[in-house]
C-alpha positions as CSV (number, residue, x, y, z in Angstrom):
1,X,24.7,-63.7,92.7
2,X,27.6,-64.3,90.6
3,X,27.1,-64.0,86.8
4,X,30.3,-64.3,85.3
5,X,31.0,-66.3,82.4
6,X,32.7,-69.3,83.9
7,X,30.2,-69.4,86.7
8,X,27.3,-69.5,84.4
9,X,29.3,-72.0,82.6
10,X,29.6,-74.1,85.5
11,X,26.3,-74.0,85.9
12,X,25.2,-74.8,82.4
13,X,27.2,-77.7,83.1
14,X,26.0,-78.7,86.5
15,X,22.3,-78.3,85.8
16,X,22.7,-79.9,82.2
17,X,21.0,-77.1,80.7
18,X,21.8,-78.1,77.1
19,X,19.9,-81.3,77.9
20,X,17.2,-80.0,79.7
21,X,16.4,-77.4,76.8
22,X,16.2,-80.6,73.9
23,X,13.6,-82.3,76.8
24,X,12.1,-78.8,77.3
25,X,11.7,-78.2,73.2
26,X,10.5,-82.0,72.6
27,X,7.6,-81.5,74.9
28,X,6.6,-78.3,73.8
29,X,6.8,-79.8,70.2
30,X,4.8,-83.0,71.1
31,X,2.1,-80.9,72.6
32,X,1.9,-78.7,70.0
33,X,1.5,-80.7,66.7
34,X,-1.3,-82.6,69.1
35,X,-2.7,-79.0,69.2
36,X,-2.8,-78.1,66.1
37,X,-4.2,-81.1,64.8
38,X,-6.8,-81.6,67.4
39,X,-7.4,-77.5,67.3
40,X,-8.0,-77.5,63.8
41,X,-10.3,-80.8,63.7
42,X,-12.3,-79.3,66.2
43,X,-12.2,-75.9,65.0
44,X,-13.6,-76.9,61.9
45,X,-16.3,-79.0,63.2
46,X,-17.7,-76.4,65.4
47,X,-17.9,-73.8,62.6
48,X,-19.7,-76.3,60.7
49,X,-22.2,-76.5,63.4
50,X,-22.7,-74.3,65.4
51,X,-25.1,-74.8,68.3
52,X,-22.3,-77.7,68.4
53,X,-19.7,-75.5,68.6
54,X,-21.1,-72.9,70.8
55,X,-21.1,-76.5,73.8
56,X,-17.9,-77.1,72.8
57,X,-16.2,-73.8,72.8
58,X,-18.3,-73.5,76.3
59,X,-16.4,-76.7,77.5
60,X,-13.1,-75.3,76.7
61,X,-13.8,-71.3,78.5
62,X,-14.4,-73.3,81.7
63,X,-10.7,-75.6,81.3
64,X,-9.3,-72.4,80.6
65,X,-10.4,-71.0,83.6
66,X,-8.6,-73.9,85.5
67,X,-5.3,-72.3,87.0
68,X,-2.4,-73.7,85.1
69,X,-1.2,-75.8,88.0
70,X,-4.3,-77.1,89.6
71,X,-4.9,-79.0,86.1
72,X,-1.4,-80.1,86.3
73,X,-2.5,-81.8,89.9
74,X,-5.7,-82.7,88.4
75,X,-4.4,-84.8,85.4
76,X,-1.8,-87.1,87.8
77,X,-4.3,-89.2,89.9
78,X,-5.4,-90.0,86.0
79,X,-2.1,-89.7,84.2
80,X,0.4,-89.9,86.7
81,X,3.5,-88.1,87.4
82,X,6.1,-86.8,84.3
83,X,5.5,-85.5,80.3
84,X,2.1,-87.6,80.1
85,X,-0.1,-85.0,82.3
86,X,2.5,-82.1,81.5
87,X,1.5,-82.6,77.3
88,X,-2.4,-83.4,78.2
89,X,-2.6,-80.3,80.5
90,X,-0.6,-78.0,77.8
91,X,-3.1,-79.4,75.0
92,X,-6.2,-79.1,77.0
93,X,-4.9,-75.5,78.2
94,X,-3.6,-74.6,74.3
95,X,-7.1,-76.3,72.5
96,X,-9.6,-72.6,73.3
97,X,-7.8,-70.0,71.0
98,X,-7.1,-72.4,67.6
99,X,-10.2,-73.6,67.9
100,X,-12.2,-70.7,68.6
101,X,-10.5,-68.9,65.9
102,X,-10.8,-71.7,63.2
103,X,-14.6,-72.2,63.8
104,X,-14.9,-67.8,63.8
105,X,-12.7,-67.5,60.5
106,X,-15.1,-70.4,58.7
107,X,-17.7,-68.7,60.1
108,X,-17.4,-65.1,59.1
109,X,-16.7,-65.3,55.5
110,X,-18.3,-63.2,53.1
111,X,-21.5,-63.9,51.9
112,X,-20.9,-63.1,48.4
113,X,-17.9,-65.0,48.4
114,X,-20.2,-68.4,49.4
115,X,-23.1,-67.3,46.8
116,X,-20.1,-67.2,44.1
117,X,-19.4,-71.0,44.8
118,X,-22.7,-72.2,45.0
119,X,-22.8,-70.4,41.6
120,X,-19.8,-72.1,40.4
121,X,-21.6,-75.7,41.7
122,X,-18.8,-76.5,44.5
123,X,-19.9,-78.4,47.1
124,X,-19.9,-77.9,50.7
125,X,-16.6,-79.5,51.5
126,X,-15.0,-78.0,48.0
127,X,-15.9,-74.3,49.5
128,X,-14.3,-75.4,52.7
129,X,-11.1,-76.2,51.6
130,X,-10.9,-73.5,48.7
131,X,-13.1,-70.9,50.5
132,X,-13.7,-71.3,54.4
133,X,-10.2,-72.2,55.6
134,X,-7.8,-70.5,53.1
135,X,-9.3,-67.1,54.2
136,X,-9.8,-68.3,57.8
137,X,-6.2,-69.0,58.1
138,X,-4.9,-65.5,59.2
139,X,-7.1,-65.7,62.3
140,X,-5.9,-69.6,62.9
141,X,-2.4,-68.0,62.8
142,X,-3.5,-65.9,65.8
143,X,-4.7,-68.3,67.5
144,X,-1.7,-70.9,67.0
145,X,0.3,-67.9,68.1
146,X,-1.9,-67.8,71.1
147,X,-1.7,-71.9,71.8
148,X,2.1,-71.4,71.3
149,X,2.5,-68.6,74.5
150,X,-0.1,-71.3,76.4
151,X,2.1,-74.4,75.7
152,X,5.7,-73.3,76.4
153,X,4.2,-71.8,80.0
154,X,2.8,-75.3,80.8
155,X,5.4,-77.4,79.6
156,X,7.5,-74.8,82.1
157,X,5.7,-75.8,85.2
158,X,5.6,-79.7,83.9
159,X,8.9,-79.5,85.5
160,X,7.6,-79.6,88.9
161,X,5.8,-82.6,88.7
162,X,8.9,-84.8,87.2
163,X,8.6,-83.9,83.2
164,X,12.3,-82.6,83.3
165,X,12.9,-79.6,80.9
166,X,13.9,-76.2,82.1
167,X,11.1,-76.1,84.6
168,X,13.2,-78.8,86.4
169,X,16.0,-76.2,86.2
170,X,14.5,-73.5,87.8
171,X,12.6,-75.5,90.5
172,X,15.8,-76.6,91.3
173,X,16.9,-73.0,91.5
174,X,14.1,-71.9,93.8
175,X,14.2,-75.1,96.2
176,X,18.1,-74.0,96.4
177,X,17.5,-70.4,96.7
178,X,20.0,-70.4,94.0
179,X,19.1,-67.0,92.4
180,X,21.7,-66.8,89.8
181,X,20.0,-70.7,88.6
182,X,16.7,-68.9,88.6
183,X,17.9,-65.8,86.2
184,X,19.7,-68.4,84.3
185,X,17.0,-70.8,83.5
186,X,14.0,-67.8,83.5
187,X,15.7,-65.9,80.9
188,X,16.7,-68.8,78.6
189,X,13.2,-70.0,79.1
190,X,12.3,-66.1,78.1
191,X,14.6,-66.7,75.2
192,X,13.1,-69.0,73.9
193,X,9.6,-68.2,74.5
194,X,10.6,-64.9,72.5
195,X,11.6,-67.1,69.5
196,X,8.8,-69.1,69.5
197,X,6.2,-66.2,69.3
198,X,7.9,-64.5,66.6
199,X,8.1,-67.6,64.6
200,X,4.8,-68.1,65.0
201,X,4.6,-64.0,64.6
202,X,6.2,-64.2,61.1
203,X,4.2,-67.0,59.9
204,X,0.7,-64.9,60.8
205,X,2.0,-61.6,58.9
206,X,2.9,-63.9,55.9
207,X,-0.8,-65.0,56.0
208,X,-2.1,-62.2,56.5
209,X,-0.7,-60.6,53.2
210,X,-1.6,-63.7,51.6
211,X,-4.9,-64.6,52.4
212,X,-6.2,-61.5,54.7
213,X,-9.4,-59.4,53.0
214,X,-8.2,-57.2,51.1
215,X,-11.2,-55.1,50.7
């Protein structure tokens, strides 16, 4: 194994790793706004009803219980090979925790604090947006967190079946037995992985001060 600076360089350079990282980051992106948006809609809508919910959230325990890469080999006969079934896979795989956590935060809000905005006259959908989700949205932050840890894995092993990104890398690396490609592209992916969570870490704390009960 050699890991000195100009063989690492070479194979950055080889490998295309600066490349490989903007695919990687692009489809981890795309999945990720689709999860968020689809996390929250959902999220929402089974806090508002419940025995609704409770099917849903059901539906998305038993996906989760898929392994990673048998939905990956599920989704191709459908989706074929590439970044389609590598973002469907990362979204279905990503969907449990934002939307469990959106519907539980609507859910569990004070009592008093709902009787104070029927007081006030505000309709159901004015206490959801000033009520419900403003004080729901330090557990959504956990559970985005959550989705984000989820999504960067699967758009890792997306690499195997032709999405590119640094999966590619490090497949390319084991198929090779190239061990100083694996430790390259696995600690890079660590890297960024790292990041990610405490971006997503920083945004929950701020939150959390902002909006978490403060009795």
């Amino acid at each position: 194994m050699n890991l000195t600076a100009p063989a690492i360089e070479q194979l950055w350079t080889i490998h295309d790793i600066t490349d490989q990282t903007m695919v990687h980051l692009t489809l981890f992106f795309s999945a990720l706004i689709i999860v968020l948006i689809l996390g929250l809609a959902l999220g929402i809508a089974a806090g508002m009803n419940k025995r609704w919910g409770g099917i849903l959230i059901q539906i998305l325990n038993v996906i989760e219980m898929i392994p990673d890469i048998a939905l990956l080999l599920l989704l191709i006969p459908i989706t074929g090979i590439g970044a389609v079934p590598t973002i469907v896979a990362a979204v279905l795989y990503s969907l449990l925790p934002i939307v469990r956590n959106t519907s539980i935060g609507i859910i569990s809000i004070r009592p008093e604090l709902i009787e104070n905005g029927i007081a006030l006259g505000m309709t159901e959908k004015d206490m959801l947006l000033r009520i419900r989700l403003p004080l729901a949205l330090p557990l959504i932050a956990g559970g985005i967190r959550t989705a984000v840890i989820y999504t960067m894995g699967i758009v890792t092993l997306g690499g195997i079946i032709g999405a590119r990104g640094l999966g590619a890398v490090l497949q390319a690396g084991i198929t090779r037995n190239n061990m100083t490609v694996i430790l390259i592209a696995g600690l890079w992916i660590g890297i960024l992985a790292i990041c990610m969570d405490l971006f997503a870490a920083g945004g929950e704390r701020i939150l959390i001060w902002k909006y978490g009960d403060k009795t």
